[in-house]
N, C-alpha and C positions, 0 to 999 in steps of 0.2 A: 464560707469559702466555696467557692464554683469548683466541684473537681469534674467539670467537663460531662456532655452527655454519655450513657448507654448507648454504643452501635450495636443496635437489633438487625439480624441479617435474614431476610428470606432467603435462606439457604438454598432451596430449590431453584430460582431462577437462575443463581450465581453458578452452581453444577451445572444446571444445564447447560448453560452461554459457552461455561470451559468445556464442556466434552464435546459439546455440539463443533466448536473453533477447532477441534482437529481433526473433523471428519470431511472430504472434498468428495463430492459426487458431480459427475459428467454423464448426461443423455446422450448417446452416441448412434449417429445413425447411419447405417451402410446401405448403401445404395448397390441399387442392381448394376450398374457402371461402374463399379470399383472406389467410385468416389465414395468419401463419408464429413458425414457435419457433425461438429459436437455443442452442446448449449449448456450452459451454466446449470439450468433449472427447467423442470418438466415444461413449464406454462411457456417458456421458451421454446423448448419442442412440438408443444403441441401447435403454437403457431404456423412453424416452421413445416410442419405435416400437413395443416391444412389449406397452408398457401401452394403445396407442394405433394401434389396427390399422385405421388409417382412410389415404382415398389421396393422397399426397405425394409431391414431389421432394426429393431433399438433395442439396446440394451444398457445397463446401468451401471455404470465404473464407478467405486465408491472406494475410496483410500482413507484409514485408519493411519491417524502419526500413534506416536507409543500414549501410554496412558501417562508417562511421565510429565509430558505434555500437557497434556490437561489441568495436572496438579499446579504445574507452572502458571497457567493460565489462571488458574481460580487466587493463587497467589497472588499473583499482581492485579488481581480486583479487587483483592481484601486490603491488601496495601494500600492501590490507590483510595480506597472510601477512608482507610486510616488517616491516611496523610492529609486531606479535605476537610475531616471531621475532627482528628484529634481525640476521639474518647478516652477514657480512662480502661473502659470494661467492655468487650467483644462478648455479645451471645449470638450464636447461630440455632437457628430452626430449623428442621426436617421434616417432610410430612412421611407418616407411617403409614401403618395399614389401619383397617376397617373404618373408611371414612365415610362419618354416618350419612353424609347426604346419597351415597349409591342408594340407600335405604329408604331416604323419601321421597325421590323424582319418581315420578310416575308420567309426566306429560312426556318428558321423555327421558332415557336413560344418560345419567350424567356422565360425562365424559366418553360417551357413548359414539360418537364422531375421531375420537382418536385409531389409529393401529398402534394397538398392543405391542407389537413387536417394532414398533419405528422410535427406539429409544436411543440416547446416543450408546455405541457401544463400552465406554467405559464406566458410566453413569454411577453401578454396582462398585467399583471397584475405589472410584472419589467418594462415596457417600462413606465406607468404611474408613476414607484417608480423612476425611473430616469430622467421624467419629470419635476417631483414634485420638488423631493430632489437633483439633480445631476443638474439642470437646463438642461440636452438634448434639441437640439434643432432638427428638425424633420424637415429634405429637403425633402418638396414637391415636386414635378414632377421629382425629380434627384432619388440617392442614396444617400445614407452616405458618400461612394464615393466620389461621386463629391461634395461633402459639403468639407470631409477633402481636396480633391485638392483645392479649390476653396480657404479655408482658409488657410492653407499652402502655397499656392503659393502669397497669397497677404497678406500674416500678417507684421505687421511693426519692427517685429525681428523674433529670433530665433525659430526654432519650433522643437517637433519631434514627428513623425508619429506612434500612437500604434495601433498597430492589429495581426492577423496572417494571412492576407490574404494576397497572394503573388501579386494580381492584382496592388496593391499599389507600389511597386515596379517602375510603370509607374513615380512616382512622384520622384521628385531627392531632395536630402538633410537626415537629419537625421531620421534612423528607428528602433521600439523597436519593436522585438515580445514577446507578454504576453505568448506566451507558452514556446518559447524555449531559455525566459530569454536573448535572441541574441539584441546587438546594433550592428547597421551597418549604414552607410551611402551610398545613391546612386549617383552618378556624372550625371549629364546633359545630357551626352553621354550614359550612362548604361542606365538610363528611357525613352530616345527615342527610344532604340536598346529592348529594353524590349516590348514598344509597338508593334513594326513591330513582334518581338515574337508570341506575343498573335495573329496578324491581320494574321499569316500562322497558329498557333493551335488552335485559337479560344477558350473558356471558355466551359472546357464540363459542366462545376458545373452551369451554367447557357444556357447551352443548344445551344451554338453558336459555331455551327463546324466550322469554318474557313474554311480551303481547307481540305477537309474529308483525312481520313487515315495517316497524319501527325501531329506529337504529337511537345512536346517541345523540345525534345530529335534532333528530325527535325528541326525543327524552328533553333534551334542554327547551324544546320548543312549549312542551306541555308545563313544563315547571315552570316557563318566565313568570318572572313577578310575584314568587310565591313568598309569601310572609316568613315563612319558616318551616318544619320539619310535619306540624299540625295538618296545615294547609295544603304540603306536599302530597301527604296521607289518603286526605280525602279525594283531592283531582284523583291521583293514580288510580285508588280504587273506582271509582268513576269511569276513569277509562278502561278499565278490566270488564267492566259492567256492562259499558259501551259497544265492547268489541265479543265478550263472550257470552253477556244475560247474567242470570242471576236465577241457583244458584253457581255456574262452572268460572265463571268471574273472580268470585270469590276464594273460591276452592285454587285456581292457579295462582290467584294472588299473594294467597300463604301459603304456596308451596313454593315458588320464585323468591319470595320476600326469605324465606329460611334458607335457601341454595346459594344466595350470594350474598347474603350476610356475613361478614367475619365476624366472629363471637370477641367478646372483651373480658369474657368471665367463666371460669370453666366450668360455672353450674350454669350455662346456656349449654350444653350437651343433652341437658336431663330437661330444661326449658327453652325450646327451640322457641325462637323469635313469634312474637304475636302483636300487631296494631296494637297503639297505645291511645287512641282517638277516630277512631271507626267500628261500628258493629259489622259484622260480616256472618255471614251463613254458611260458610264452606264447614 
């Protein structure tokens, strides 16, 4: 009897998108003329300034709807992936505190590139509402991440993957993105070739260059053609080697390769990722 997949939910992405939808910020700028411009977004302003080198104040108009709002919001997300998917069984993921990779970036500090304080402001207040009410569950020392690998890859049926983070991609089997309404499936082979990806462009959204000045765009250029996960292995390192000597090559190689890894097993906390067909010296 089919009783339909597991919706596994990276919970994280889904808070954020709702808290994020009710907050509206306006660049606003006053002109020594009495006149004023306002712009959607900074990158808008700053064109607007330097097309426009005349003397002005800006400042930042930012409007909070209620939190109630939000909760609405992250509703009709859960909803809509319900209604698409049909599961039987809802888990949501949380990521908690002490996540161990602060502990072994050292090229640079991970998530390091964020401001602390540019969180949405209701964030704290959904994460309790989907504690409460959603039963979320909150992976300590990992991600969310590594909660849906963890539970995806050991559930005793069918599952499918909701988020719109492309890092998930690592994980092979069934996936829904809540924004672009997209079902797709990943094959075994795509999520290993996906990984070796990320370990040459690294995660800029998380502040982990890989091998600097090469993007995904790269990443897929250096992998063409590769036989499988083995052969990935060996190039990448190669290019690490290429670009850094040996041994600092090596040494960024498994540290990159650990920091964007999603874990599928919760004794990968105590055994961080290590080449399965390369010697390395780091």
């Amino acid at each position: 009897m089919n009783l339909g997949p597991m919706e596994i939910y990276d919970g994280d992405t889904i808070l954020y998108r709702g808290c994020f939808a009710t907050e509206k910020r306006k660049y606003v700028a006053a002109c020594a003329d009495g006149s004023s411009m306002a712009f959607e977004n900074k990158k808008d302003y700053n064109s607007w300034a330097k097309a426009n080198p005349m003397p002005h104040e800006m400042w930042e108009d930012h409007q909070v709807e209620p939190v109630e709002n939000a909760i609405h919001i992250v509703k009709q997300i859960i909803d809509g992936c319900h209604s698409a998917i049909g599961g039987l069984e809802q888990r949501f993921l949380l990521s908690g505190k002490n996540n161990f990779r602060y502990k072994i970036a050292t090229i640079k500090p991970y998530k390091g590139n964020r401001d602390p304080a540019h969180k949405p402001v209701h964030l704290q207040e959904v994460r309790e509402w989907a504690i409460k009410y959603l039963g979320a569950e909150v992976i300590d020392g990992k991600e969310a991440d590594d909660g849906v690998g963890i539970l995806a890859t050991n559930a005793a049926r069918g599952v499918c993957i909701i988020s719109n983070d492309k890092d998930l991609s690592q994980l092979p089997g069934r996936h829904f993105n809540f924004v672009t309404k997209e079902a797709f499936d990943v094959t075994k082979r795509q999520a290993g070739l996906y990984f070796f990806q990320q370990l040459i462009s690294g995660d800029a959204t998380d502040n982990i260059p890989g091998i600097e000045g090469i993007g995904y765009a790269g990443a897929i250029k250096i992998l063409a053609g590769c036989s499988g996960v083995r052969e990935a292995e060996t190039r990448v390192l190669q290019e690490y080697r290429r670009r850094y000597g040996v041994p600092e090559g090596d040494r960024r190689f498994l540290e990159t390769g650990r920091l964007v890894k999603i874990h599928t097993s919760s004794e990968e906390i105590n055994n961080l990722w290590y080449p399965k067909y390369v010697e390395i010296s780091a």
